[in-house]
N, C-alpha and C positions, 0 to 999 in steps of 0.2 A: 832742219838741221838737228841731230842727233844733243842734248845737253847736256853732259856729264856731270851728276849729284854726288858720286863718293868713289872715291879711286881705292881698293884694295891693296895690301903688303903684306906678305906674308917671309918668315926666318924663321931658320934653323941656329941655332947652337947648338954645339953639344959637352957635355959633362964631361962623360964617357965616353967608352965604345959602347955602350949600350944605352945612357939616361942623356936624353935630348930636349931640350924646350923648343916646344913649336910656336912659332908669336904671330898674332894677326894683328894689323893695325888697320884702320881705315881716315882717310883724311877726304874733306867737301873741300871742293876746288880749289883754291891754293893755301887754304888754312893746313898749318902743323898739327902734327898729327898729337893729339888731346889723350889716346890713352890705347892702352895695349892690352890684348888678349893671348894669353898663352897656355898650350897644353904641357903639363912633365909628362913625359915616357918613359916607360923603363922596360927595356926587351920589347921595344914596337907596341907594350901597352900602358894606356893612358892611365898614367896613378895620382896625378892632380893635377891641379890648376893654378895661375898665377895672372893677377891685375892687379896694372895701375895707371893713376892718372895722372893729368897734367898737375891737375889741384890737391895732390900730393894722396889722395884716397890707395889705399894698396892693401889687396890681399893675395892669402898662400894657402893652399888649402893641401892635404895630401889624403888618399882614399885611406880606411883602416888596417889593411894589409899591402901597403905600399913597395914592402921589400926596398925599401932604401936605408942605409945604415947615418945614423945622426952626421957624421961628418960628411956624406952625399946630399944630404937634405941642407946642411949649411953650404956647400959649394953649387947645390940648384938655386937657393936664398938668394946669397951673394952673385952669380951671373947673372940670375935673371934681373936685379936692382941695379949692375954696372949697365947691362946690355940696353933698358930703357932707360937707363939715365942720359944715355946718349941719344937715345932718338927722342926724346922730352924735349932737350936744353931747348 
């Protein structure tokens, strides 16, 4: 019989019409899921990254030419921190 070690989730939100966060989470068998991986997009390309954890660890990174204007970069901020806030609790 086949054993299943970690089950994949993968989400969309999006910003925009164009800046999207892509999230992966993965959870071992009926444990909650402990922490989230996410890409920012902007026009279909990847311009950073965002994690965090159960144990409150969290980073935000943006590439140097990211093309997002400060008030995009606070409204990627803020959905991506409500968005796993809820898959955390």
């Amino acid at each position: 019989m086949i054993q299943i070690k970690a089950t994949n989730s993968t989400a969309v939100s999006k910003v925009t019409a164009d800046i999207k966060i892509k999230y992966r989470m993965s959870t071992r068998g009926t444990e909650a899921v402990k922490d989230v991986i996410a890409e920012i997009s902007n026009d279909e390309t990847v311009v950073g990254f965002f994690n965090i954890s159960k144990n409150g660890v969290t980073g935000f990174s943006l590439h140097e030419n990211h093309g997002l204007t400060p008030e995009e970069v606070k409204q990627v901020f803020q959905i991506a921190i409500d968005d796993c806030s809820e898959v955390l609790k």
